[in-house]
Each structure stands twice: as structure tokens, then as C-alpha cells.
N, C-alpha and C positions, 0 to 999 in steps of 0.2 A: 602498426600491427592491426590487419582485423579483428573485426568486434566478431564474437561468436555469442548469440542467441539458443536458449531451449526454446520451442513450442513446448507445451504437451495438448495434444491433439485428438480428435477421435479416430484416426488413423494411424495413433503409435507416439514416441515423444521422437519430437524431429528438428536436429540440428541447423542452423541455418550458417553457414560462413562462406565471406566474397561472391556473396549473391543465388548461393547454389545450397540444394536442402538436401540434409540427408537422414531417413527412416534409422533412427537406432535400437539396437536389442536390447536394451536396459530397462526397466521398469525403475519409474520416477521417483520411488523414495530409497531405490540404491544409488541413482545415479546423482543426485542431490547430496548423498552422504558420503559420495567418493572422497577420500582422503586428500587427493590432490586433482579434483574435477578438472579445470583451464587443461593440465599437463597429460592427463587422459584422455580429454576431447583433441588436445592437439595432436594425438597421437593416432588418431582416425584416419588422417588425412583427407582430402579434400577431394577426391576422384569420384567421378558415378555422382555425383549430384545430381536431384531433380530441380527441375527449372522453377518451379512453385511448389506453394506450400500445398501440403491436401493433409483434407479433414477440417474439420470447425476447431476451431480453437479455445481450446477450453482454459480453466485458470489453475495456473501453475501449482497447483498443490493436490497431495495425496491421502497422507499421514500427517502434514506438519499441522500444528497449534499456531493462529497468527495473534500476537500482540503488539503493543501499542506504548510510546513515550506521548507524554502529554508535557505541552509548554514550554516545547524548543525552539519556538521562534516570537522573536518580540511581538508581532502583531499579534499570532496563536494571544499572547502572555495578556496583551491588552485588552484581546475580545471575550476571554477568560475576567479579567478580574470586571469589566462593565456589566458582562450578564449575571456575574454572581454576587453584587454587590447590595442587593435589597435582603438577600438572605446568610450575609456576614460571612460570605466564603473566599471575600476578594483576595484578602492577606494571603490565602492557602496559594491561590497560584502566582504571586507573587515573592512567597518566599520560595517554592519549589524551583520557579525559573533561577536564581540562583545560587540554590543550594547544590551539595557535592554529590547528592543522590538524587535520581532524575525519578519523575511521575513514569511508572509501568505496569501496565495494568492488562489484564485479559482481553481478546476481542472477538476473536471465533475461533467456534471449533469447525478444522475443514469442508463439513456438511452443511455450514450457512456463509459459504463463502461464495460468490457469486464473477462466473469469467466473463470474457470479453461480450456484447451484445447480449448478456445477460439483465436480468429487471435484478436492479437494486431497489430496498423500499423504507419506506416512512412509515416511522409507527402509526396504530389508529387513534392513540390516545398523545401524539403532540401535535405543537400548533406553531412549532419554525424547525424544521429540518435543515439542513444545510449538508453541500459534500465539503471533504477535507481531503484534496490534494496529496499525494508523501510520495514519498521514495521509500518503498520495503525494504528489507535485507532479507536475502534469502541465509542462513546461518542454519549449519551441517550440525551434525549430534555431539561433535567435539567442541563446538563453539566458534568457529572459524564464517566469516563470511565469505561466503561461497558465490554471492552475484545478485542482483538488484533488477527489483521492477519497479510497477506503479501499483499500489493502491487508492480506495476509495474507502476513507473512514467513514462511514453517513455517523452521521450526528443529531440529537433532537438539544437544540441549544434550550429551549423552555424547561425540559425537565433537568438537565444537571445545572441551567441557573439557578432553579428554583432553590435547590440544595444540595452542593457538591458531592453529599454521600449516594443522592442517586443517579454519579455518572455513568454504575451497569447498565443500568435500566437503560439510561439513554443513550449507548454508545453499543450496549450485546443485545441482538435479536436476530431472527430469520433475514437475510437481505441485506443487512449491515454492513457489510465490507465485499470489495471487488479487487479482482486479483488480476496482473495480465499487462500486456498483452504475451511476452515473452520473458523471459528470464536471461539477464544480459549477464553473462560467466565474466565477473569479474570480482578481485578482494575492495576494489576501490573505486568512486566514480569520482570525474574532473568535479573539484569545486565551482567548477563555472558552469556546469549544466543549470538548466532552467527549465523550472517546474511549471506545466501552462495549464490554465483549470478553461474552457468554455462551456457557459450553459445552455442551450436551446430549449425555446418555449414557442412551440407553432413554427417554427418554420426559422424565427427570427432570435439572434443573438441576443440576451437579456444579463448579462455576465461574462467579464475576462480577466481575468488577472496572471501575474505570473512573479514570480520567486526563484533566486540565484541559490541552491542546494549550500551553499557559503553558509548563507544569512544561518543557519542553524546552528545555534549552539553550542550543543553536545555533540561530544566526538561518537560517530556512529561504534567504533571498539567501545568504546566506554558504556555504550548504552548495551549492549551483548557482554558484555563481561557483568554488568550487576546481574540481567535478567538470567544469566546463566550462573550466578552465585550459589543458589541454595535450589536452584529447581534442575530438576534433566528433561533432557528432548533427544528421547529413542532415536525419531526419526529426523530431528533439524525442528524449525522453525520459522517465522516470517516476523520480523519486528518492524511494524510503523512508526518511521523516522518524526513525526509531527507534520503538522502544516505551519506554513508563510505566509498562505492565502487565503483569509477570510471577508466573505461580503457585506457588504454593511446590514444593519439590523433592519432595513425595511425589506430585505430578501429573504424569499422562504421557498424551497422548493414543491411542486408541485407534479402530482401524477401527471405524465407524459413528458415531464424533462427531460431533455438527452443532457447527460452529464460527459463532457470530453476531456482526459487529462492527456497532456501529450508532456513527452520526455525524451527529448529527440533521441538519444542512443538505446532505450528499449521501446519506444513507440507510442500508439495511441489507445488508450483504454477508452470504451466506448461503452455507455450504459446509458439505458431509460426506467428513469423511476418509474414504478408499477404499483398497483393498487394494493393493499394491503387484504 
């Protein structure tokens, strides 16, 4: 079956399927809330495509709230309990990795969410920032996941070691999270996809890692079904699946990083930290 992709673009939200794009009349938080999205977009067909995409490519959101699970993957679970460990917070992520109710917690509101070739940033008041890797969920106002990107959690790892209560601070601000490149229309992605983080400092590779979508622990239904227990989303939502891949503690990123996450079935998200 092909894969069908959203843009949304500044030329319209523009379909992509069997290599051919197509301009659609929908505005993006009806078309996100469609009750059976996949069986509407297949019902377009596929004729009159344009050969390439046009417009810049913006990130996938309009209306939605994006949040975030914390401490679904073992290594997440380990680089959590080392840095929180001077300020008696290690047990906390420790017990949450395998308790029945998963860490979810707030991350942006649409207007500090930053798309593709966009500047992501590091606060002016920490001193190790790091990106966090994920697979989003794009999930509709019923609760249904409706299809999957890439995110960029940024993260200031010194202030929520310092004391896990201050993980807004160091997880919510201006710059914080990046959306994109596309939005791949599906309820479900292969276990076996692999999540790939590169970092560029000057020209030259200084970071690579990657992560099998498997390796996480909680069932992506599971984590939309608490987040959607007691709260509503008018318009849907973006929930950050966690990270797999974290750099060792002598890495910190720096203004002009190019931060690159690629995911081979929705693509390459491409960001440079930017000055604060």
C-alpha cells in the first residue's frame, strides 16, 4: 500500500501519494479531525498531481496542543535517574518507568512550536541542553490516532536534574519543540522503524545515534487513552512518544547546531539552534 503524507505548507496543505502532490481544499484542523482521514484522503484519488512539492514547509500544526510521555525508554529511564540523582529525584523516574500510569506532561502551545529549517533554542539560563529524538502522534478530538511525525523535544538536562519539579521550566519555552517534516496518515507505525538523531557542529558530524520505535515501552493507544482521560482536545493533539536516544553527559548543544532527525517513512526534520 502507499504511504500518503500531509505537508502543510505556505502554498495550502498538500497531499503527497506514489510520488505525485496534490493542493487540497481543507483547512488543517478540519482535515486532522476528519473522522476517518486514511478513507477520505483515499477517496481523492490520485490524478492531476504536481510533480513537486511547493511552498516551504511549515510544521504540521494549527489549533492542536502538543504533549509529551516522559520515561519510555530504558536508556530515556537511565539518563533520567544519573542526572537526578544529587537532588533525590532518581526513584521518581524509576518508579514511573514501570508503573501502569505513564509521565505526561504539557509541551507547547502551537505558537512556540517551531517546522522544518526553523531555529530551535536553548534557554539563556541553562548550561547542557540536549535534542530528544520521538515519534509524535498526531491524535483527532475523538481520541483516535490519526498518523505520525517527528519531533524535537529540546530539553535543558541541568535544570530538571537539578529538581524534577522544575521539569516545565526545563522542557516549556519559546523554541522548545519542532514539528515536521510531514504528517504520515496512518493509525500505526512498523515496530521496526528507526528513529535516527545527527548533530552538526561546523560543518562536521559531532553525534549519531539511532533507536528501533520497538525498544519503547508503552503502547502508543495506552499513552492517548490516559492523556485523553480527564482533559479534551477541540481540535486533536500531538503527543511525544519519548526518546531512546540520549548523548552521553560530556554533550551539550550549542548555538549553530544543526540538529537532524530522520524517520525514514515521514522523513527528515532539520533544525538549527538559534540564539536565545
Amino acid at each position: 500500500m502507499s504511504k500518503t503524507r500531509l505537508y502543510r505548507t505556505t502554498a495550502g496543505v498538500i497531499m503527497e501519494r506514489e510520488g505525485r502532490f496534490h493542493v487540497l481544499p481543507d483547512e488543517w484542523d478540519v482535515l486532522v479531525n476528519h473522522e476517518h482521514l486514511a478513507t477520505y484522503l483515499a477517496s481523492l484519488g490520485s490524478t492531476n498531481g504536481l510533480e513537486r512539492l511547493h511552498g516551504r514547509i511549515l510544521a504540521p500544526i494549527v489549533g492542536q496542543e502538543v504533549w509529551a510521555a516522559g520515561v519510555t525508554y530504558e536508556r530515556s529511564r537511565s539518563a533520567r535517574l544519573e542526572e537526578s540523582k544529587a537532588a533525590g529525584g532518581g526513584s521518581f523516574y524509576d518508579r514511573v518507568y514501570d508503573a501502569e500510569r505513564p509521565e505526561l506532561f504539557f509541551k507547547a502551545a502551537p505558537w512556540r512550536v517551531r517546522g522544518p529549517g526553523d531555529e530551535v533554542r536553548i534557554r539563556r539560563d541553562a548550561e547542557w541542553s540536549v535534542p530528544e529524538p520521538e515519534v509524535a502522534l498526531c491524535v483527532n478530538n475523538t481520541g483516535r490516532i490519526v498518523g505520525f511525525t517527528i519531533g524535537n523535544d529540546m530539553s535543558s538536562r541541568d535544570i530538571e536534574g537539578e529538581n524534577p519539579l522544575y521539569l516545565p521550566q526545563a522542557k516549556i519555552y519559546d523554541g522548545s519543540c519542532a514539528l515536521g517534516p510531514a504528517l504520515l496518515v496512518t493509525e500505526e507505525l512498523p515496530a521496526d522503524t528507526i528513529i535516527g538523531l545527527e548533530v552538526v557542529r561546523s560543518g562536521a558530524t559531532i553525534f549519531t545515534g539511532t533507536t528501533p520505535f520497538s525498544r519503547m515501552r508503552r503502547d502508543p493507544a495506552t499513552l492517548v487513552e490516559f492523556l485523553f482521560r480527564e482533559t479534551s482536545f477541540p481540535l486533536g493533539a500531538f503527543l511525544l512518544t519519548g526518546t531512546g536516544i540520549v548523548p552521553p553527559d560530556e554533550f551539550g548543544l550549542c548555538v549553530g547546531d544543526e540538529v537532524r532527525i530522520h524517520v525514514p517513512p515521514i522523513g527528515t526534520l532539520v533544525n538549527t539552534v538559534g540564539a536565545a
